[in-house]
Structures are given as C-alpha cells and as structure tokens.
N, CA and C atoms as a LAMMPS dump frame, in Angstrom:
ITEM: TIMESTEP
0
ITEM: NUMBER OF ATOMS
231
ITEM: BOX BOUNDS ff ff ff
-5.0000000000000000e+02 5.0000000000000000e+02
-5.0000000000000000e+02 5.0000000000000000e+02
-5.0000000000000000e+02 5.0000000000000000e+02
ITEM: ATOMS id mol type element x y z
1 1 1 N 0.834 -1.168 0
2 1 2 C 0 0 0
3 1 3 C 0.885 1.24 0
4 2 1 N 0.535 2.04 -0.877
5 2 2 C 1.523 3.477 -1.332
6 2 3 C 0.429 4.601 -0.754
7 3 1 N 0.673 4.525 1.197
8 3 2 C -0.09 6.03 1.199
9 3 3 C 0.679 6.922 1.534
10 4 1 N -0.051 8.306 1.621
11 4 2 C 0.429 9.428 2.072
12 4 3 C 0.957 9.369 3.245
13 5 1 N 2.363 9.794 3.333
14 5 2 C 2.789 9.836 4.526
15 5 3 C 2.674 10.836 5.229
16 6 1 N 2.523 12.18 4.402
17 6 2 C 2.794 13.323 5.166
18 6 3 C 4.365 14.059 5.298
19 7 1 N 4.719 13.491 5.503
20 7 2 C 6.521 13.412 5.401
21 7 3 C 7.228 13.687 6.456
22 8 1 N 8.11 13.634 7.068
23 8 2 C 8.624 13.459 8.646
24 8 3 C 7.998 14.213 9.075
25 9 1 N 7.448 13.631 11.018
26 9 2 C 6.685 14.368 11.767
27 9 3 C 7.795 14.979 12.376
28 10 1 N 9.215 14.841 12.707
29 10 2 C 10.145 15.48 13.296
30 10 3 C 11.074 16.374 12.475
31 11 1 N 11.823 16.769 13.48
32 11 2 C 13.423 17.142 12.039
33 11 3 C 14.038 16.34 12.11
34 12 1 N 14.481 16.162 10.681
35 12 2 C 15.759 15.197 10.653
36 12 3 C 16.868 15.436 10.573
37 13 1 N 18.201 14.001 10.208
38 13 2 C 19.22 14.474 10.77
39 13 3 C 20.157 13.987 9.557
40 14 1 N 20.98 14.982 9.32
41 14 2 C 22.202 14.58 8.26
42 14 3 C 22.707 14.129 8.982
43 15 1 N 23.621 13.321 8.148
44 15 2 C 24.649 12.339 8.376
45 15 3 C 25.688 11.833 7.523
46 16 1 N 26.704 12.31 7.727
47 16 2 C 27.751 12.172 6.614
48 16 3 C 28.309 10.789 6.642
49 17 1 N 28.271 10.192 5.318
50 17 2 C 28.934 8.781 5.421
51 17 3 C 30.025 8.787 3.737
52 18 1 N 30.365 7.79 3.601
53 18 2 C 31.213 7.745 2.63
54 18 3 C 30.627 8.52 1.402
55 19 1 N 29.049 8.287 1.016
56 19 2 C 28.996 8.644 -0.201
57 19 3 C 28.429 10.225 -0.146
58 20 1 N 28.616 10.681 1.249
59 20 2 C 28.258 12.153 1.361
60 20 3 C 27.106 11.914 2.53
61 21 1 N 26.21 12.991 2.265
62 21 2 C 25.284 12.809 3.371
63 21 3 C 23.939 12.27 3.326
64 22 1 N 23.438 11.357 4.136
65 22 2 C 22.105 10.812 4.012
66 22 3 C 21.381 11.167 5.236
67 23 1 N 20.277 11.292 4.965
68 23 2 C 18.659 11.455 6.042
69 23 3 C 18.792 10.351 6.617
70 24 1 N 18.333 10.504 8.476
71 24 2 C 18.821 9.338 8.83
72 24 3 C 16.966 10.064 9.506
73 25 1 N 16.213 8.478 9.802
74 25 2 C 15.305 8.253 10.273
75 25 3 C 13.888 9.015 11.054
76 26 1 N 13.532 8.924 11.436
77 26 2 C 12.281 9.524 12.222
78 26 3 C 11.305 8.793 11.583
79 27 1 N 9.95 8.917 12.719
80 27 2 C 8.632 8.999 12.026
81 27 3 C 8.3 9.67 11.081
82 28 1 N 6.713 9.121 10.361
83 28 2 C 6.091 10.13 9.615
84 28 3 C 5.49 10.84 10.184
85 29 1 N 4.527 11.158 9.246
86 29 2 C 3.739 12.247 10.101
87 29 3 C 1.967 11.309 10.408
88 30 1 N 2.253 10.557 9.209
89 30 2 C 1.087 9.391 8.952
90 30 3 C 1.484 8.84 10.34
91 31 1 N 2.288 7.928 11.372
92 31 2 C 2.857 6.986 12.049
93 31 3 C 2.284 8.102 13.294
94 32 1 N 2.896 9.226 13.463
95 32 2 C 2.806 10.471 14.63
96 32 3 C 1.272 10.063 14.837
97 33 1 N 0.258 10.963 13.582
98 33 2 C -0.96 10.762 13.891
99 33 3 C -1.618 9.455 14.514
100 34 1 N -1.286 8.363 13.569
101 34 2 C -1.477 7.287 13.909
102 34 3 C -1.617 6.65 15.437
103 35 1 N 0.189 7.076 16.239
104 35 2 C 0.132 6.729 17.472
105 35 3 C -0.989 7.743 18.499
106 36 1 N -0.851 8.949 18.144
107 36 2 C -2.051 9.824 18.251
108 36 3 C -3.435 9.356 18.539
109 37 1 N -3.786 8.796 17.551
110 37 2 C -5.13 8.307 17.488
111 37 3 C -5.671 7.058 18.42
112 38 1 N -4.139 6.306 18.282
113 38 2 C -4.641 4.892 19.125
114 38 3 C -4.604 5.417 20.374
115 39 1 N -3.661 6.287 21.29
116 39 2 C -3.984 6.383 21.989
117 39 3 C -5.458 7.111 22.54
118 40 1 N -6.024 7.873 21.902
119 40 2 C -7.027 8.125 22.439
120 40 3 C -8.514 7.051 22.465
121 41 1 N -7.606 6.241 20.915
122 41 2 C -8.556 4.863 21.291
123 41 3 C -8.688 3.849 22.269
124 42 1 N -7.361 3.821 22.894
125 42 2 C -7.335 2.855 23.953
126 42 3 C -7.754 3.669 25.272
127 43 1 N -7.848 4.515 25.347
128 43 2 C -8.707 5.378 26.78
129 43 3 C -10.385 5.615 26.309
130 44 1 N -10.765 5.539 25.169
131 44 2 C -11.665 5.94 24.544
132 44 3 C -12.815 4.735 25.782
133 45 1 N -14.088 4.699 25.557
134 45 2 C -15.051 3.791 26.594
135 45 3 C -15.163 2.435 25.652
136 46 1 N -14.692 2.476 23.995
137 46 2 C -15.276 1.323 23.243
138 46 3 C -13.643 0.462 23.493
139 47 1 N -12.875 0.559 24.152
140 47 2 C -12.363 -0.551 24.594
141 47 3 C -11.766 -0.644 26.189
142 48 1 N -11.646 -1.692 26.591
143 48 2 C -11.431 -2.328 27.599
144 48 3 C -10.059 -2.257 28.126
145 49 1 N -8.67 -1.563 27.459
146 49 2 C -7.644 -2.029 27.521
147 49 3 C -7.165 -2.637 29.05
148 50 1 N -7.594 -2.284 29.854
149 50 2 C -7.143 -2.659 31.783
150 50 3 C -7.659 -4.371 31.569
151 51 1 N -8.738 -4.558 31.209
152 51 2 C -8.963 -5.626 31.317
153 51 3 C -9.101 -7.004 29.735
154 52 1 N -8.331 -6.417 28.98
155 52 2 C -7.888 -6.932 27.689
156 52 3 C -8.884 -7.12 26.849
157 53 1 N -9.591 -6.27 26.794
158 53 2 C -11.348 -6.296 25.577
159 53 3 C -10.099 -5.81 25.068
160 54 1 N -9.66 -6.173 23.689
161 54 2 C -9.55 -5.143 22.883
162 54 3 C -8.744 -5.813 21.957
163 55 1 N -8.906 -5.742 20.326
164 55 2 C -8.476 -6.662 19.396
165 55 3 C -7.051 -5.6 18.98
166 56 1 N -5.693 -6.175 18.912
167 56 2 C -4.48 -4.987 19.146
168 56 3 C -4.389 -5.092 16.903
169 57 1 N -4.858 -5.894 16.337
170 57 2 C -4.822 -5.742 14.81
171 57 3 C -6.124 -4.693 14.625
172 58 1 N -7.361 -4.859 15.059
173 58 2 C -7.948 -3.7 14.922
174 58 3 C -7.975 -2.349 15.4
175 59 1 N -7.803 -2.828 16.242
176 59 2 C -6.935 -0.938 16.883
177 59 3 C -6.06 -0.521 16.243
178 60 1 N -4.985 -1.18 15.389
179 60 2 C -4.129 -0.189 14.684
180 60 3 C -4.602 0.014 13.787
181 61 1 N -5.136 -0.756 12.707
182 61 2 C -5.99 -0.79 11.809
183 61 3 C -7.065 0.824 11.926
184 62 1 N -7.635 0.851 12.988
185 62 2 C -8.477 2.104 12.877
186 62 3 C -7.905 3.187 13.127
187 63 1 N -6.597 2.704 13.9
188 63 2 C -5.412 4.546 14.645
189 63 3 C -5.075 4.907 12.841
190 64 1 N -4.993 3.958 11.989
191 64 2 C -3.994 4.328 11.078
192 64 3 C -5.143 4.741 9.832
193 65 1 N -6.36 4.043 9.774
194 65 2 C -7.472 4.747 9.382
195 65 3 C -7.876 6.31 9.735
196 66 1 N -8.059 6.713 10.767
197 66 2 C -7.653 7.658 10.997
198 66 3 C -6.561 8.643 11.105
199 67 1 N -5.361 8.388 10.826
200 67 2 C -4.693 9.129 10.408
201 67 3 C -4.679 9.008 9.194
202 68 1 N -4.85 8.672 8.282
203 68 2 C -4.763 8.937 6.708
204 68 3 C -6.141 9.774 6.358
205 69 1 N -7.055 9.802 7.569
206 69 2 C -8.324 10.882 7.104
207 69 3 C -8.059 12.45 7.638
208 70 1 N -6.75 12.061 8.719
209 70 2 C -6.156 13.576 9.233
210 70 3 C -5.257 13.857 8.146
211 71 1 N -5.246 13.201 7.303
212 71 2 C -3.59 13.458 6.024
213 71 3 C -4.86 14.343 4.772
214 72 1 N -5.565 13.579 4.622
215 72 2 C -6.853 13.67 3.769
216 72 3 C -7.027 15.301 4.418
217 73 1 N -7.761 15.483 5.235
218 73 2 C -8.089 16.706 5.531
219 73 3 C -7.046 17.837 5.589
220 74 1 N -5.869 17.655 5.902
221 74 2 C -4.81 18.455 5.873
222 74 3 C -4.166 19.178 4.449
223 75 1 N -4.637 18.05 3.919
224 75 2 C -4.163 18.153 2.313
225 75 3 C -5.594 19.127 1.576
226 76 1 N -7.235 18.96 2.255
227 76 2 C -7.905 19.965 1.869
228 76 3 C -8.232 20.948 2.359
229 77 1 N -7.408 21.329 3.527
230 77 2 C -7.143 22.609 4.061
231 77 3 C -6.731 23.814 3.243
C-alpha cells in the first residue's frame, strides 16, 4: 500500500557517510498521527484495555485509518 505519509513528523538528521550525506530516520507524520489516534482509542469507553477487551490488529488498523483521514483533511485545508 503506497499512502500518504505526510513526510517526517520530526526534524531530521544529516549524516555524513562515505557517499556524502544521508537522512537518517524519524517517524512520519502518517505513524505520529497514527500513534495519536490509538492512543485516544485505547482510553476511549469502546475498549477495555485494563482488562484486555480489545483486538491490538484492529486498533491499529483504525489509529492508522484515521490518520490517513487527518492526512486527507490536511491536504484539503
């Protein structure tokens, strides 16, 4: 799947190596939102997390659904 990432949620960092300098890592901005979202899903009342209601493939599944509708809206801002 080729989505929008948004493009780093942080700054990044040069890094000089033999062939000159490369971008070295961070989140996106898709991943930022993402963790964003789950967390307010896992405090949210539709799951259980203290007492393990809670399916951990569908919860990311919807954190990351929702962040690609915060990428969506950002982009029609």
């Amino acid at each position: 799947m080729s989505a929008n990432t948004g493009g780093p949620a942080f700054a990044q960092q040069l890094e000089c190596n033999r062939d000159g300098y490369a971008v070295t890592g961070g989140m996106t901005l898709r991943d930022y939102f993402a963790a964003k979202a789950m967390q307010g899903l896992i405090t949210s009342r539709h799951t259980d997390y203290e007492n393990g209601w809670y399916d951990e493939e569908q919860l990311a599944g919807s954190a990351y659904k929702m962040a690609d509708a915060m990428l969506r809206a950002r982009e029609a801002a």
